[in-house]
C-alpha positions in Angstrom: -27.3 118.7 -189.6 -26.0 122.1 -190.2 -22.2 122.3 -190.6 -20.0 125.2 -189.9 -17.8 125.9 -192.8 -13.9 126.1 -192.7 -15.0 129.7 -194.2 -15.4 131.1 -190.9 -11.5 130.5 -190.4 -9.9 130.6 -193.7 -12.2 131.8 -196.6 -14.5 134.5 -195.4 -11.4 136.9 -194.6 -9.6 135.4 -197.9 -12.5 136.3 -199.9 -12.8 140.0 -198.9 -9.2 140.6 -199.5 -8.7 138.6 -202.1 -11.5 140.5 -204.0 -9.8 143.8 -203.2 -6.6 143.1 -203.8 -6.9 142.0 -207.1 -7.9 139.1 -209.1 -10.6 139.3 -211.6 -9.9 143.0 -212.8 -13.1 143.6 -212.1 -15.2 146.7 -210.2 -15.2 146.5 -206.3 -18.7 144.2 -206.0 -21.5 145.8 -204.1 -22.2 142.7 -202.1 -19.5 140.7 -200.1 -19.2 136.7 -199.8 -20.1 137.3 -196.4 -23.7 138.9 -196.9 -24.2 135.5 -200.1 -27.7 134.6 -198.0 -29.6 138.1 -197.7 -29.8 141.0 -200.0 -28.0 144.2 -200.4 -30.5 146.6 -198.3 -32.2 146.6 -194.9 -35.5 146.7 -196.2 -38.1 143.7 -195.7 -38.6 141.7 -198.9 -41.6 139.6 -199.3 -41.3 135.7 -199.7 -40.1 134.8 -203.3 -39.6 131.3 -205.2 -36.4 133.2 -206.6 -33.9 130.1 -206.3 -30.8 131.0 -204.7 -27.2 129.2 -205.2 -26.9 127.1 -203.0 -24.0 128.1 -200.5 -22.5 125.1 -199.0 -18.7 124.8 -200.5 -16.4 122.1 -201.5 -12.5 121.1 -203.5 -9.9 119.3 -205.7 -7.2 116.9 -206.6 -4.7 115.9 -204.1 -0.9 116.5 -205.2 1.8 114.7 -203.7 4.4 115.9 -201.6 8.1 116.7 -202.1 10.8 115.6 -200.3 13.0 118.2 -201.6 14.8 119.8 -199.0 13.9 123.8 -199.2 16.0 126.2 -199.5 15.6 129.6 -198.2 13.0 131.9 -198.3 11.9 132.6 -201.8 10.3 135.5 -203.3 7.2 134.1 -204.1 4.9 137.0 -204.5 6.9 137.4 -207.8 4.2 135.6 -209.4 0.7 137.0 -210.0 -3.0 135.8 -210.2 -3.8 133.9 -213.5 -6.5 136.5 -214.1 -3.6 139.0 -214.2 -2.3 138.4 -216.9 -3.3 135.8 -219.2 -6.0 136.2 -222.0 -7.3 132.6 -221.6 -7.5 129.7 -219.5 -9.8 127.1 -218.4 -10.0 126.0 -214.4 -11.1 123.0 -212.2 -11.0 123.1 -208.3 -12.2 120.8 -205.4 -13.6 121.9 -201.8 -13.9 119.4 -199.4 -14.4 119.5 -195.9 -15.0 116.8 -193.7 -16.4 117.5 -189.9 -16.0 115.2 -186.8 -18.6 115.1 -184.2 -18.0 114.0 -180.6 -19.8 111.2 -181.1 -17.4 110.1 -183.9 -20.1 111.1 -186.3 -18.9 113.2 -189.9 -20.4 114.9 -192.5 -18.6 116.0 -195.8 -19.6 119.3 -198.0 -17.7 118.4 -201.6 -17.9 121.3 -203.8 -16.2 120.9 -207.7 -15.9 123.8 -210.1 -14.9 124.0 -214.0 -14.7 127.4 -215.7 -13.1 129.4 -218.2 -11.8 133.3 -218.2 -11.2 134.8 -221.4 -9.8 138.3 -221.3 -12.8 141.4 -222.9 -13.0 144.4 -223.8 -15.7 145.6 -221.5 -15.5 147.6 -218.5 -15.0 144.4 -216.2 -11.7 143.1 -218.1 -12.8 139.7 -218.7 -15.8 137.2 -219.5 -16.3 134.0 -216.9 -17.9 130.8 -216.9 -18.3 128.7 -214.0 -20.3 125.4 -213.3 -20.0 124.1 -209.6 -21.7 120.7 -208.4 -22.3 120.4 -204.6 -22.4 117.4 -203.5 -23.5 117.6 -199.7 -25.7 114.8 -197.2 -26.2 112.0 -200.0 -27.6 115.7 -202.1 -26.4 116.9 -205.3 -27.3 120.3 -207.0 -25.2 122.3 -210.3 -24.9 125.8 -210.1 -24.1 127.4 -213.3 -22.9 130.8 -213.5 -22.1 133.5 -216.8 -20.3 136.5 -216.5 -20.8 138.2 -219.6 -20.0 141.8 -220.3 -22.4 143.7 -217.6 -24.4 140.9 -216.8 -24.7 138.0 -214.8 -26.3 134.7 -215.3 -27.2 132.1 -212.8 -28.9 128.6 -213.3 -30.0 127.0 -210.0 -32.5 124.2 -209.3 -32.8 124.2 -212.9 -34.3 128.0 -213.2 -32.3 131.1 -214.7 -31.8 134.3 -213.0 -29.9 137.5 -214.7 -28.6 140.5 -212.8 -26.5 143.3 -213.0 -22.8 142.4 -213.0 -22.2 145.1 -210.1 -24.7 143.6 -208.0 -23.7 139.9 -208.7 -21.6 139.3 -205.3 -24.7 137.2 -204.2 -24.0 135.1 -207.4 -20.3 134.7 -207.5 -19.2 134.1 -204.3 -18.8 130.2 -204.4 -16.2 130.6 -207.6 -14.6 133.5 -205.3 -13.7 131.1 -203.1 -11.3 129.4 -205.8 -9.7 132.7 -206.7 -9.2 134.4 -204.1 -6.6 132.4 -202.4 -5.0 133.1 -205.3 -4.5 136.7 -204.1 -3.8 136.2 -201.1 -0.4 133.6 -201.4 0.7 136.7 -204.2 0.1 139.0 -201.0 1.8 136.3 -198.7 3.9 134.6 -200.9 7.2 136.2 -199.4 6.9 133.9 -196.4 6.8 130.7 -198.9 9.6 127.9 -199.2 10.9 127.5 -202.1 10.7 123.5 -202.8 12.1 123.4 -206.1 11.3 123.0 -210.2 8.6 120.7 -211.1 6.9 120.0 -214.3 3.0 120.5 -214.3 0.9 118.9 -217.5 3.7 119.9 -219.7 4.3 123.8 -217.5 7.8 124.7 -216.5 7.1 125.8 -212.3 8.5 126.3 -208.8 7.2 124.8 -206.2 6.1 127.2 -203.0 4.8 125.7 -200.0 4.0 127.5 -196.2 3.7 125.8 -193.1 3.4 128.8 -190.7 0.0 128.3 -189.4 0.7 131.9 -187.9 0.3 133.2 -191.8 -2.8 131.4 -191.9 -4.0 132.8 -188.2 -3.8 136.3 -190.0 -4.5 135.4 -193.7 -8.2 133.9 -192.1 -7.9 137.6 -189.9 -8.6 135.4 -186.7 -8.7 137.3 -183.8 -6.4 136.3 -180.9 -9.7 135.7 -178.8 -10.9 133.2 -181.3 -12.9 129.8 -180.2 -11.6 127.9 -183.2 -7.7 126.9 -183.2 -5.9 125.9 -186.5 -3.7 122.9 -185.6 -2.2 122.7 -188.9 -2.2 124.0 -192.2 -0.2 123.4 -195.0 -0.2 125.5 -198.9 1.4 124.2 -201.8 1.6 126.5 -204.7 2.6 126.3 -208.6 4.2 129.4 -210.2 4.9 129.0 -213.7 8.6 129.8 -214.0 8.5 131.8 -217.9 5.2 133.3 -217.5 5.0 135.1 -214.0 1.6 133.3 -213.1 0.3 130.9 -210.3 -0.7 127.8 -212.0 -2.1 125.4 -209.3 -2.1 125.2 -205.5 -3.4 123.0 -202.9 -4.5 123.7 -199.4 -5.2 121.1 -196.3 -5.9 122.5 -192.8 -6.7 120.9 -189.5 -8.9 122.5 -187.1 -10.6 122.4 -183.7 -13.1 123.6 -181.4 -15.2 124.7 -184.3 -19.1 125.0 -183.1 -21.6 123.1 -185.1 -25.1 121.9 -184.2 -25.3 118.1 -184.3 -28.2 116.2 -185.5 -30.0 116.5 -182.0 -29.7 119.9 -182.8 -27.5 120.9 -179.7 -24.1 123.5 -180.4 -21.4 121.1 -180.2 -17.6 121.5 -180.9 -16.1 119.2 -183.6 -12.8 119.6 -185.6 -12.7 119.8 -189.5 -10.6 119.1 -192.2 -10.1 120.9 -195.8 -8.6 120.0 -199.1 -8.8 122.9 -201.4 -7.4 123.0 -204.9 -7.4 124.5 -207.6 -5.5 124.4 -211.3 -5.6 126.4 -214.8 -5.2 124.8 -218.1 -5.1 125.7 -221.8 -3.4 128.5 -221.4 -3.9 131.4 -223.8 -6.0 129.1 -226.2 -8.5 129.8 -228.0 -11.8 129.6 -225.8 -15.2 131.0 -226.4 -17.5 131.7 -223.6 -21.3 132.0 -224.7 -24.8 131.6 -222.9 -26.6 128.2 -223.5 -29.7 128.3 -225.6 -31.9 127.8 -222.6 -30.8 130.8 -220.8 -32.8 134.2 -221.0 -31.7 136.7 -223.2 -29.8 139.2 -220.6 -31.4 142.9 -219.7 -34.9 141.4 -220.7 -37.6 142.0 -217.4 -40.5 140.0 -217.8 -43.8 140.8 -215.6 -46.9 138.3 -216.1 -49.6 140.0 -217.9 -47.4 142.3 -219.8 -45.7 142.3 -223.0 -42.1 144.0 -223.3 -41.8 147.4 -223.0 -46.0 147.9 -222.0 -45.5 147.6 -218.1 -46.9 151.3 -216.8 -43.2 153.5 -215.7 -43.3 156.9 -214.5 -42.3 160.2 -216.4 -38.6 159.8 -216.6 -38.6 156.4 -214.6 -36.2 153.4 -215.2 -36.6 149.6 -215.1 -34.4 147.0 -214.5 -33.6 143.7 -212.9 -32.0 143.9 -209.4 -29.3 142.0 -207.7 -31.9 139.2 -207.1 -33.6 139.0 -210.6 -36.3 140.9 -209.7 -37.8 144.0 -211.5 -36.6 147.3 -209.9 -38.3 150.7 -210.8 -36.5 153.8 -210.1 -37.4 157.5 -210.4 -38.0 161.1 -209.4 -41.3 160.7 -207.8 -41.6 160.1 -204.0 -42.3 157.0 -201.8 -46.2 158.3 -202.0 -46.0 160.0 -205.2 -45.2 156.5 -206.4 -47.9 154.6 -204.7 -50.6 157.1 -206.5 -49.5 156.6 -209.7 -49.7 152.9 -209.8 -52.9 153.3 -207.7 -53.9 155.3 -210.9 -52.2 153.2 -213.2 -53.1 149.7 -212.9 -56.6 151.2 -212.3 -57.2 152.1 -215.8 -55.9 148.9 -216.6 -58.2 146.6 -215.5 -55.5 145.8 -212.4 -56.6 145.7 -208.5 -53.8 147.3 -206.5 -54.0 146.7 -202.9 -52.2 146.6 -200.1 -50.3 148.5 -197.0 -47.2 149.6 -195.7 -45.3 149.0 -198.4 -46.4 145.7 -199.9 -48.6 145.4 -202.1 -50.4 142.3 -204.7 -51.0 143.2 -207.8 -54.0 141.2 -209.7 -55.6 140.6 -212.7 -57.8 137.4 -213.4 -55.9 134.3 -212.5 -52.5 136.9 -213.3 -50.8 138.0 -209.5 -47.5 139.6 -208.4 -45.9 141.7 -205.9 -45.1 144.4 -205.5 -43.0 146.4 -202.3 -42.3 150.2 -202.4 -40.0 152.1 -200.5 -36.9 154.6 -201.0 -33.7 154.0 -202.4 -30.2 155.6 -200.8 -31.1 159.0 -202.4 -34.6 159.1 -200.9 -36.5 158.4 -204.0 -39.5 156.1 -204.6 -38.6 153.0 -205.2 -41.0 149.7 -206.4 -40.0 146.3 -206.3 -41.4 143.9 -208.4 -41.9 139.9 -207.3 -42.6 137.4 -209.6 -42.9 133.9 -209.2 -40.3 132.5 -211.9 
């Protein structure tokens, strides 16, 4: 059974703006939340073994409410995102969603995320570790992900795959989903209540909360046409009085007529409900961030049947891995102009090259890869490279 995320109402929208707005001081991403399944270009890729992250979400620790009686409006967009202005911090988060079925039937999606930021000088700001664990029909699966300086670093179903930090949306879009929010109550945060001072694991805060489920309506950007109807929806959030910065905050919505496909597979409407938290600890500590030993060594691309550095590039061409893993060649030389020179190339090699319309297998012995050439944006030869990993 397939569920329809809460995402569609709350976190899709969140996650674009949040990721604009502010947040991780980092480069606008080249790939959107929205687009986490397919890859950033129209062309058609042939099938790969590449694992993926998986991209079913879920959330954390309940807080209780307050009785405190709130006073007026409080200007809670004071505060900023930890990312901000700390220089170190260490998180944990909880998605949860659980969806009804007419038939009384539910299914719950449980994602939980640990990470750390520490604050770098590189041209993204900062260096991030996250590990998520999905938990979702009686399945689990980890997704580990490194952002270190320029690169990105993703373990899933137990294999590795590095890619350019630019082109990591596909990757980072599930720990997104944690900060993000974050933005967004800074952004909305001058329609909060202000519930009062409470202490959180030792941190001075006040307590924010909004009720409005109309600040949600256009938080989510739902249009007034919309199927799916948010019955309730409550945010709790934790600013740290002396320091300026949103420590925790909790989210729980109700909401109907969303469309699902039961287990018969028929479109059916059922109603779901999120918990979604998420906290920072050790403040400003002292926290290292570094790749585990089993993870490859970022910027290397490795091709079966070819050492570093001896897979045949054009005059003046360029290699590197793209926002799948994959080895990407770029260059002067034209769609065709490209074709003829690995033609030529793998020739002389001892390599057959065949193939059509773009796609092409690559083999040598019991050695076989993939290759598809097109044209980038600029109108230049392009060759993709696909390996089994």
């Amino acid at each position: 059974m397939t569920t329809k995320r809460i995402l569609t109402l709350l976190l899709v929208a969140l996650l674009t703006l949040g990721l604009a707005a502010c947040g991780e001081d980092e480069p606008t991403p080249t790939a959107t939340p929205e687009a986490a399944a397919v890859a950033a270009t129209d062309t058609p890729v042939p099938a790969t073994n590449t694992p993926l992250p998986a991209t079913n979400t879920p959330a954390p620790v309940a807080v209780a409410a307050t009785n405190i009686p709130a006073p007026a409006v409080s200007a809670a967009s004071s505060f900023a995102a930890p990312s901000a202005i700390l220089n170190s911090y260490r998180t944990r988060g909880q998605f949860l969603i659980t969806t009804t079925f007419p038939d009384g039937t539910s299914a719950v999606q449980d994602m939980q995320l640990t990470g750390a930021f520490v604050r770098a000088d590189n041209a993204y700001g900062s260096d991030q570790s996250f590990e998520m664990t999905i938990n979702e029909d009686g399945s689990t699966e980890t997704v580990i992900i490194y952002q270190l300086g320029e690169w990105v670093s993703v373990k899933s179903q137990g294999e590795w795959v590095t890619v350019g930090r630019d082109n990591a949306g596909l990757f980072t879009s599930m720990s997104d989903i944690f900060t993000s929010f974050v933005d967004q109550f800074v952004l909305e945060g001058t329609e909060a209540d202000n519930l009062g001072d409470e202490t959180i694991d030792g941190v001075a805060t006040t307590h924010y909360q909004m009720q409005d489920i109309s600040i949600f309506t256009r938080m989510a950007q739902m249009s007034a046409d919309s199927d799916e109807v948010i019955e309730k929806a409550e945010m709790n959030v934790w600013g740290a009085k002396d320091a300026g910065y949103v420590l925790k905050y909790e989210v729980v919505a109700d909401v109907s007529n969303v469309k699902d496909t039961d287990a018969s597979g028929a479109e059916v409407a059922t109603t779901q409900s999120v918990h979604w938290s998420y906290q920072i600890s050790d403040v400003n500590s002292d926290i290292t961030i570094t790749l585990p030993a089993d993870a490859p060594e970022p910027g290397t691309v490795n091709i079966p049947g070819f050492a570093e550095g001896e897979f045949p590039l054009p005059e003046g061409g360029k290699m590197a891995a793209n926002m799948i893993g994959m080895p990407e060649i770029t260059g002067d030389l034209s769609q065709e102009e490209l074709v003829t020179f690995y033609t030529d190339a793998f020739a002389s090699l001892g390599w057959s090259f065949s193939g059509d319309f773009g796609f092409y297998e690559v083999t040598k012995g019991e050695t076989t890869f993939s290759m598809f050439i097109d044209t980038d944006d600029s109108g230049k030869g392009r060759a993709q490279v696909f390996v089994e990993q």
